[in-house]
C-alpha positions in Angstrom: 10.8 -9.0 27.5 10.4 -5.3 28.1 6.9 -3.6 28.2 6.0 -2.2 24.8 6.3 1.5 25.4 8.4 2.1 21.7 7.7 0.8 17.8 10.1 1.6 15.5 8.6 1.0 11.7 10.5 0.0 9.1 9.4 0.5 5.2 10.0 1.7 2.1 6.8 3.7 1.8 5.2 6.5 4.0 1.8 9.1 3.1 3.2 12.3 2.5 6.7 10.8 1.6 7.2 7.9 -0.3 4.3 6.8 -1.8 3.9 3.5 -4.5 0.5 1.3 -2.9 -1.4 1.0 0.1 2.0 0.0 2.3 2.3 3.8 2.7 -1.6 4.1 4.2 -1.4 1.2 6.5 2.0 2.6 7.8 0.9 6.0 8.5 -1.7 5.4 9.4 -1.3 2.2 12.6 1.9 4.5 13.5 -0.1 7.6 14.1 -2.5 5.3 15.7 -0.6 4.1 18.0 1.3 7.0 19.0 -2.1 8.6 19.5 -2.8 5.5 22.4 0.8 6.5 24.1 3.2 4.9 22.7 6.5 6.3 21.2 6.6 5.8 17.7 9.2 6.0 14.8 9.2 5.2 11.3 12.1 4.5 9.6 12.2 5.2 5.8 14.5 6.2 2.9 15.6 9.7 1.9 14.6 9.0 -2.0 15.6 12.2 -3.6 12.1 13.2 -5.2 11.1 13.1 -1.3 13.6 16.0 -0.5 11.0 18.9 -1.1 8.1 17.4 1.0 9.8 17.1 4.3 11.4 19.7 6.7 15.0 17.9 7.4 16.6 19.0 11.0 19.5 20.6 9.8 21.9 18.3 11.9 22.4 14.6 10.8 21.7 12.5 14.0 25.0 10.3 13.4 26.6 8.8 9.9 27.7 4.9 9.6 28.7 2.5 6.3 27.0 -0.4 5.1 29.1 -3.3 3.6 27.2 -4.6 0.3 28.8 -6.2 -2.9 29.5 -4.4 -5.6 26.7 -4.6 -8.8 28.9 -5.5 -11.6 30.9 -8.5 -10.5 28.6 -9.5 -6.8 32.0 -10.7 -4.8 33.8 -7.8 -4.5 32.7 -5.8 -1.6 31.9 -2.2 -1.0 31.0 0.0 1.8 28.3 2.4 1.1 27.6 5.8 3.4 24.5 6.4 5.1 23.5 9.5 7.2 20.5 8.9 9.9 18.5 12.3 9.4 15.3 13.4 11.1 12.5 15.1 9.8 8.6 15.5 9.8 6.6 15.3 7.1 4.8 18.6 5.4 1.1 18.8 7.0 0.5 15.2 6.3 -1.2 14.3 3.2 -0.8 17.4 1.8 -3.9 19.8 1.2 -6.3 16.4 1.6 -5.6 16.7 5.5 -5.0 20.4 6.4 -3.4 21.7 9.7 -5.0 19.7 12.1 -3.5 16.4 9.9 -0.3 17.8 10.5 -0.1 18.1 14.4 -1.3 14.9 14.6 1.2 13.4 12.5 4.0 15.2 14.3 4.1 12.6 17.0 5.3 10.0 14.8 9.2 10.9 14.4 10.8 10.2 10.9 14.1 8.6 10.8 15.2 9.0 7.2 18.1 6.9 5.7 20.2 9.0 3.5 23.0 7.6 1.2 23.5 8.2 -2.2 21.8 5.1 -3.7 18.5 6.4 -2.6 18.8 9.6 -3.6 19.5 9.1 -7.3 15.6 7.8 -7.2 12.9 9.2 -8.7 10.3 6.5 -8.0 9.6 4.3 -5.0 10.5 1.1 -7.1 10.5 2.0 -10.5 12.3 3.7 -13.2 10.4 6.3 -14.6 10.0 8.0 -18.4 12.6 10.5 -17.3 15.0 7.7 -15.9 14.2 5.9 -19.3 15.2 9.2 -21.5 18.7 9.2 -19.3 18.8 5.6 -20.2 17.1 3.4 -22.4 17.4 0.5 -20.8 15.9 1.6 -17.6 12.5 1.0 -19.1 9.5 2.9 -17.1 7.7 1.3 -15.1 10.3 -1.6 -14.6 11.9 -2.2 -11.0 15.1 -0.3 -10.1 18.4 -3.1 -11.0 19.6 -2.4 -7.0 16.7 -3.5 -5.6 18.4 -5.2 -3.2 21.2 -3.0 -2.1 18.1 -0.8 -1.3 16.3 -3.2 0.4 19.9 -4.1 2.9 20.8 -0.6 3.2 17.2 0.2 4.7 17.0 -2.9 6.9 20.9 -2.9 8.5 20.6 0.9 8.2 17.9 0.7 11.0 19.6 -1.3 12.6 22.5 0.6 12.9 20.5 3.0 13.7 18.9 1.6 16.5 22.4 0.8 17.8 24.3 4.2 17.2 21.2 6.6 18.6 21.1 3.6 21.9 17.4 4.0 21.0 16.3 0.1 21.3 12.7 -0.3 20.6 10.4 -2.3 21.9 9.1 -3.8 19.1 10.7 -3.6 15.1 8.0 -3.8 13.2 9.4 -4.6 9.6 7.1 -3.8 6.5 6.8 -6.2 2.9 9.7 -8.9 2.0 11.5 -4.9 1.4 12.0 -5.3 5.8 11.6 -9.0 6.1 15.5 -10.1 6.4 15.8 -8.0 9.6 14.6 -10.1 12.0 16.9 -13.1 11.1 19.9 -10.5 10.9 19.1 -8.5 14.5 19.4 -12.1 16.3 22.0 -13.4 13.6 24.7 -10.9 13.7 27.2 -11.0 16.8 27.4 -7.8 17.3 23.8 -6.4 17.2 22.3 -9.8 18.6 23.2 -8.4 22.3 22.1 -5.1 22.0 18.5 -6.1 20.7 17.8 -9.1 22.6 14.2 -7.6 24.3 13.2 -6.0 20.6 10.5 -8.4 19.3 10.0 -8.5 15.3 7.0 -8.8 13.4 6.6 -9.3 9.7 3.8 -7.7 8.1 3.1 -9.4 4.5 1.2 -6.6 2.4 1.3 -8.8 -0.7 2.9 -12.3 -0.9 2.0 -12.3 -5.2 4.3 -13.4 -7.8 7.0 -10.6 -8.2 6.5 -8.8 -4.3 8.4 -11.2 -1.9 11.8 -9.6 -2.7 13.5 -13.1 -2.7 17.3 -13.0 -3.7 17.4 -15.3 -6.4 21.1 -17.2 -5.1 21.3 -18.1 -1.8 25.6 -17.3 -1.8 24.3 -13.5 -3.1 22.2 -13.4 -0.7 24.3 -14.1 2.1 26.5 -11.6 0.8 24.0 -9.0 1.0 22.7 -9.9 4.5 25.6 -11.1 6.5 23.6 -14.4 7.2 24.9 -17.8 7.5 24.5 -20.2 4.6 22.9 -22.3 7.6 20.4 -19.6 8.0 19.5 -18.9 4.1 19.2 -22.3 4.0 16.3 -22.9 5.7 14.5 -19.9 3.7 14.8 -21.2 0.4 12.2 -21.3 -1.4 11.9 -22.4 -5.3 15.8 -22.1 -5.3 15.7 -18.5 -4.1 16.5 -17.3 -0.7 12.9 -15.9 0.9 12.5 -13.0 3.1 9.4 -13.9 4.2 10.2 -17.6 4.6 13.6 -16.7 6.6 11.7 -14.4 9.3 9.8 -17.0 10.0 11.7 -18.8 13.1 12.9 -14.9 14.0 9.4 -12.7 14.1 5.5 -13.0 14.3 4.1 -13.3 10.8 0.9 -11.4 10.0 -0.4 -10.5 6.8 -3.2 -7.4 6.0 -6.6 -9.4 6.3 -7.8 -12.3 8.1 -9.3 -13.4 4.8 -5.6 -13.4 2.8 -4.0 -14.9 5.4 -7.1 -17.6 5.2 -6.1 -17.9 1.1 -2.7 -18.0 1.9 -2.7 -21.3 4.4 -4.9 -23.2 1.6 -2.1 -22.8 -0.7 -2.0 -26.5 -2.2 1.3 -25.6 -4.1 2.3 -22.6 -5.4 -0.6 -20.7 -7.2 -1.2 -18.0 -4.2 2.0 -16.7 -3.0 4.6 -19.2 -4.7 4.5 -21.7 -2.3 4.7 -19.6 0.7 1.4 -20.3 2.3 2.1 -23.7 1.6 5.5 -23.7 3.4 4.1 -22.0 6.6 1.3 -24.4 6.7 3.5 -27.5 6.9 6.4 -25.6 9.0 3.7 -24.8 11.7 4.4 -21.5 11.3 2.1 -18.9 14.0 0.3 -16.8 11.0 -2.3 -14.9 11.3 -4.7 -11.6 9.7 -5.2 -8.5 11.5 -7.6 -6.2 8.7 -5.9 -3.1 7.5 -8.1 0.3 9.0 -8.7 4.0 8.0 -8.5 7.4 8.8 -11.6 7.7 8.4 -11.3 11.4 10.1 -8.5 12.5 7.2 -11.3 11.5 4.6 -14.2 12.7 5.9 -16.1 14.5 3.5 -18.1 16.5 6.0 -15.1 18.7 6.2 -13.5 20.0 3.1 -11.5 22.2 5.1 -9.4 19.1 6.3 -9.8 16.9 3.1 -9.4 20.0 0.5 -12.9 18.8 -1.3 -14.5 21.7 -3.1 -17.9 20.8 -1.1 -18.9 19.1 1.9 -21.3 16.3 2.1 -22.8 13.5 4.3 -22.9 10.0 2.9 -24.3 9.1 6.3 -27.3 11.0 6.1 -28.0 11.0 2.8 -27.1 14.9 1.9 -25.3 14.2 -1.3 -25.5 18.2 -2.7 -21.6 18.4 -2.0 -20.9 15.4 -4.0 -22.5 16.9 -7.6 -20.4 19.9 -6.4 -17.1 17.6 -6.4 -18.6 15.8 -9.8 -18.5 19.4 -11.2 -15.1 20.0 -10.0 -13.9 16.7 -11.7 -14.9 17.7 -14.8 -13.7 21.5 -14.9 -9.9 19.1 -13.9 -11.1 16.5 -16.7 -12.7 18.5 -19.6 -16.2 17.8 -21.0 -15.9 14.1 -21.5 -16.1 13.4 -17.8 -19.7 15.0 -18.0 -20.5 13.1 -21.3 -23.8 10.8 -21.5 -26.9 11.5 -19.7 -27.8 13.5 -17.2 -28.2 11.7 -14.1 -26.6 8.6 -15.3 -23.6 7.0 -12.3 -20.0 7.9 -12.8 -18.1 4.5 -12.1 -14.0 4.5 -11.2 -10.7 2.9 -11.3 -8.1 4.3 -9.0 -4.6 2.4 -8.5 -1.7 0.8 -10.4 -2.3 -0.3 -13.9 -1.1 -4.1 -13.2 -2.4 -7.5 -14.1 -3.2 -7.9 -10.1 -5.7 -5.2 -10.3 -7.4 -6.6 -13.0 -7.3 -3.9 -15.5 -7.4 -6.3 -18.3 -10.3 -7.7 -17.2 -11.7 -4.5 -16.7 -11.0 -2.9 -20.3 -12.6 -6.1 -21.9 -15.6 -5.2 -19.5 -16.1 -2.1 -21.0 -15.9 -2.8 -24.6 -18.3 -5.7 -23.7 -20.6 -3.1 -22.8 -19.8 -0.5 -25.1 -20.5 -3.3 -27.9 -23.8 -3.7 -26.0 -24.5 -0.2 -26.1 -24.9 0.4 -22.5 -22.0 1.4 -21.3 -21.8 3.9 -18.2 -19.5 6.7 -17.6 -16.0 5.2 -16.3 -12.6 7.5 -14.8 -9.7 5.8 -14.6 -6.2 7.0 -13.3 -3.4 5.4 -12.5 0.4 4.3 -13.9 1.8 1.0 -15.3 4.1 0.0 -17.4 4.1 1.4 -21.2 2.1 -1.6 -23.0 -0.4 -1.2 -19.6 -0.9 2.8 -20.3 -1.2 2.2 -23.8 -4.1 -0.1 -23.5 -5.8 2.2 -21.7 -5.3 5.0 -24.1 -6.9 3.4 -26.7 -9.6 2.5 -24.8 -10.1 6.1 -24.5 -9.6 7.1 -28.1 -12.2 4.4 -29.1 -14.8 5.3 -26.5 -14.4 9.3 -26.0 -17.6 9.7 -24.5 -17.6 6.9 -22.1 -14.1 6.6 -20.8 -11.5 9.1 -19.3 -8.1 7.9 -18.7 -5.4 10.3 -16.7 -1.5 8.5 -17.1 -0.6 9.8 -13.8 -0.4 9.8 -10.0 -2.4 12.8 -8.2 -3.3 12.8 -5.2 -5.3 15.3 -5.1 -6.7 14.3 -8.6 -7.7 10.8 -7.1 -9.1 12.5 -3.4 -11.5 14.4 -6.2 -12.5 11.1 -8.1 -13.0 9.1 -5.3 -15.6 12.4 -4.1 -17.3 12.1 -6.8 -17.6 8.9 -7.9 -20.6 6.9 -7.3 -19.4 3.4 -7.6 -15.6 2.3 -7.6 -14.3 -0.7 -9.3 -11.9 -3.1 -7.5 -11.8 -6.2 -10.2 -8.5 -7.3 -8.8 -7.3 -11.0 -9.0 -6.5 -11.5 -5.5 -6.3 -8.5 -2.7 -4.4 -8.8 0.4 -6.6 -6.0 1.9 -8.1 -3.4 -0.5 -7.8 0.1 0.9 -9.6 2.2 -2.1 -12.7 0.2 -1.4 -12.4 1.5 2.4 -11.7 5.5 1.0 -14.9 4.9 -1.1 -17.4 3.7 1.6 -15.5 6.6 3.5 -16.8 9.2 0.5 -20.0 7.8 -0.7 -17.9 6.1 -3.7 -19.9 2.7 -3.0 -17.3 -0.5 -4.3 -17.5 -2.8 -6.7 -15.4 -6.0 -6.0 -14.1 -9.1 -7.1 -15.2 -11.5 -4.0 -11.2 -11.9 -3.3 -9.3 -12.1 -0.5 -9.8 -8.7 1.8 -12.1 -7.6 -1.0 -14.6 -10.2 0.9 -15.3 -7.7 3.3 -17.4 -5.7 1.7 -20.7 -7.6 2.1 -22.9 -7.8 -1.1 -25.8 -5.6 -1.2 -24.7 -4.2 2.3 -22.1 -2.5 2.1 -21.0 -2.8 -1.5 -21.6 -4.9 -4.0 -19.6 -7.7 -5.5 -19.1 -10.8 -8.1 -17.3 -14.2 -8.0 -16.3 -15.5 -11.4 -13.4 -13.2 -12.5 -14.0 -12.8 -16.6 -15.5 -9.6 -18.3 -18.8 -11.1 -19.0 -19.2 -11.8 -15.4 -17.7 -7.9 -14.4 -19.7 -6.2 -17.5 -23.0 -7.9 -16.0 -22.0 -6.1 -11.8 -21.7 -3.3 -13.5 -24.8 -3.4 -15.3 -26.3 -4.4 -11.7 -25.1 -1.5 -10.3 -25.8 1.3 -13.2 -29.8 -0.5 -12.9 -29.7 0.1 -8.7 -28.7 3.7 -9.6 -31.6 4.2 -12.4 -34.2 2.0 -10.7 -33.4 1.4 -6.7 -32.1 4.2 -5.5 -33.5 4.1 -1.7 -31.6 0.7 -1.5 -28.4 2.2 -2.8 -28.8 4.8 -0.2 -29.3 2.2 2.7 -25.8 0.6 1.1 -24.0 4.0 1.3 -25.2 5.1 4.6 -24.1 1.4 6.1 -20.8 1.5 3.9 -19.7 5.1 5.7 -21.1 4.1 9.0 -19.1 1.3 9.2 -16.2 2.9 8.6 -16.3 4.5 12.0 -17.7 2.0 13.8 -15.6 -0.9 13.4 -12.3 -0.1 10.7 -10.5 2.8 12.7 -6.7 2.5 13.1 -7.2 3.0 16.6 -9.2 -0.2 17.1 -6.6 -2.2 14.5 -4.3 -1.4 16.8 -6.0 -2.2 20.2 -7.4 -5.0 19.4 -5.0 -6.6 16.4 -1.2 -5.5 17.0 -1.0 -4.7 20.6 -2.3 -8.2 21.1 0.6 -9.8 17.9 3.4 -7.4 19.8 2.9 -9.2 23.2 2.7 -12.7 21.5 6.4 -11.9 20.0 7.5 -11.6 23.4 6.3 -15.2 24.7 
């Protein structure tokens, strides 16, 4: 095997691109990592058309090829579809959160984009959204996109193609979700493309392995049609009668998934209760898997300089100097209107930030809440984020019924959640299971102190040290943690400092990208090459 000078990323998500969950963080940010330490770095994403008007395109395509896929309607008549390799860098990273200096140090991570006319009929990531559903009925928001799979093909053999047609062979292929997991098995698979890759190595990075994310193809003759594989091949990645992307890379690539804790979950799998049998299936297959903990840029959300993170005020978690933070409290509710100020004075403003999905626990959260709005001692609570229509409608009620406890924004703002997250004093992660957690990371990052289900790579915030957390996952148990945390706030305030200054301190000391990528993937690149 060559030396590892080049990673190419493959994914259908990048910060300041194409953004859905925290596949876009941990992509950004371990690729500008890692181009910081040297190494030439590209990420390979789709041109979705709602991402037109945050990038800067070179105005000449790098080189144009077809993709041979099947045909929707009848899936045996084939079809090729055009795709146009075009490069571009991304609009001062994260927008106004980041600033200038953001932006030069995301310019040495190179954007291939995939452009073809599949992608850019998207509005969403993975979803149809209410104006897809207005076009269409039956393209209900919030719902996945019907050619989920073309997508999925066209971005995986379109790097490769790519790859190929620029004679640009990277060291390493480092494919993102079951979205990027075929392309191992097709690299070495294909006859033609087999040769010219030979020293790549491929690794598999499982961000969620949950009912509904491993992208399975649910017949294994469709799915050879899709991938070029051999039956053979599908064959052994078959998994409850459906042909698995994760389970397929396995012989192919080095397997790692985004904690050491989930990967721990996942390998107890008894049947098929964690990740529908996959854990169980590496476990008795032998398969190398392991966790590498997702990091930060700590530097993008440091609070001690709102001219990079576009906060209102600075402040210092780390010392204590907290003045900035009522600042950003004040600015959340001149965004929100009086209700985020309701209650009194003084009293802890608790938060939910992410995707309104039975994962997260948001039912378990809004039965919380009315338990302690029955009790009467409900605290102040945020919460923004998108789901599907029954999901955004619970939550609107909620805030009808409890208008002076609970503010619900229906949307995705990032610049709306950066200000949340500032001023925050606790954040609320009651998810199910976690593969990593990355909001809980932003909030030790911004004096936001979590609040976590003891799940998964929610385990490693450390009760009473860096966070606080619970086990049993039923609202009695989360309405009682919050209650904890509301009476630390009233009554214990010097040991919730201690938390927040050892949450943000932390941060720097041992979750950088730089050190995820020294001391977890540099070492899982070289092991792909034994």
């Amino acid at each position: 095997m060559t030396p590892i000078g080049s990673v190419w990323h493959v994914a259908r998500e990048y910060a300041g691109v194409a953004e859905a969950g925290g596949v876009k963080d941990m992509v950004r940010g371990l690729a500008e990592a890692q181009a910081r330490s040297g190494m030439t770095v590209t990420a390979v994403v789709p041109l979705y058309g709602f991402a037109r008007d945050r990038l800067v395109l070179e105005p000449a395509p790098l080189a144009s090829f077809t993709v041979r896929l099947p045909d929707l309607e009848t899936w045996s008549r084939m079809e090729d579809e055009p795709v146009t390799i075009r490069e571009a860098r991304a609009e001062a990273g994260r927008e106004a959160r980041t600033g200038a200096e953001r932006g030069t140090r995301a310019e040495a991570v190179r954007l291939l984009l995939l452009d073809s006319p599949r992608f850019a009929n998207k509005r969403d990531v993975y979803t149809w959204t209410a104006e897809d559903e207005r076009e269409n009925p039956h393209r209900r928001k919030g719902s996945g996109h019907w050619d989920v799979h073309h997508l999925n093909l066209l971005l995986q053999r379109g790097a490769l193609e790519a790859a190929v047609l620029l004679g640009e062979i990277p060291s390493v292929f480092h494919c993102h979700d079951g979205h990027a997991a075929f392309l191992p098995a097709i690299a070495r698979e294909d006859a033609r493309l087999a040769p010219r890759l030979a020293e790549s190595r491929m690794v598999v990075t499982i961000h969620n392995a949950g009912e509904g994310y491993h992208q399975e193809i649910w017949d294994p003759k469709v799915a050879g049609l899709l991938t070029g594989l051999d039956a053979g091949v599908i064959a052994k990645g078959v998994l409850r009668g459906k042909a698995d992307p994760f389970l397929i890379a396995a012989p192919y690539a080095r397997i790692n998934t985004v904690s050491e804790e989930y990967a721990a979950e996942l390998l107890a799998e008894r049947d098929a209760e964690m990740a529908g049998g996959l854990g169980r299936a590496y476990r008795e297959r032998g398969v190398p898997f392991t966790g590498i903990t997702n990091g930060v840029d700590g530097e993008a959300w440091d609070p001690r300089h709102p001219e990079r993170t576009g906060l209102p005020s600075a402040f210092d978690p780390g010392s204590g100097d907290l003045a900035g933070k009522h600042h950003c409290r004040e600015a959340l509710v001149a965004r929100l209107g009086p209700r985020a100020a309701a209650g009194e004075p003084g009293q802890p403003l608790f938060a939910f930030v992410g995707r309104l999905t039975g994962q997260k626990g948001v039912d378990v959260l809004q039965a919380a809440i009315r338990v302690l709005a029955q009790s009467g001692d409900c605290p102040l609570f945020v919460m923004l984020g998108t789901g599907d229509r029954a999901a955004e409608g619970t939550m609107h009620a909620l805030a009808r019924d409890l208008r002076d406890r609970f503010v619900f924004a229906a949307s995705w703002d990032p610049s709306l959640a950066d200000l949340i997250y500032a001023a925050a004093d606790f954040l609320v992660l009651p998810s199910v299971y976690e593969p990593c957690g990355l909001v809980d990371f932003h909030g030790q990052v911004v004096g936001a102190v979590p609040l976590v289900h003891a799940i998964g790579g929610l385990r490693k915030v450390r009760d009473g040290e860096t966070g606080y957390s619970y086990e049993n996952q039923d609202p009695s148990t989360l309405a009682a943690a919050i209650r904890r945390c509301a009476r630390i706030h009233r009554e214990d305030p010097a040991a919730l400092a201690a938390v927040r200054r050892r949450a943000f301190r932390e941060i720097f000391d041992l979750h950088t990208w730089d050190r995820v990528h020294r001391e977890g993937y540099l070492p899982l690149y070289r092991a792909a090459g034994a």
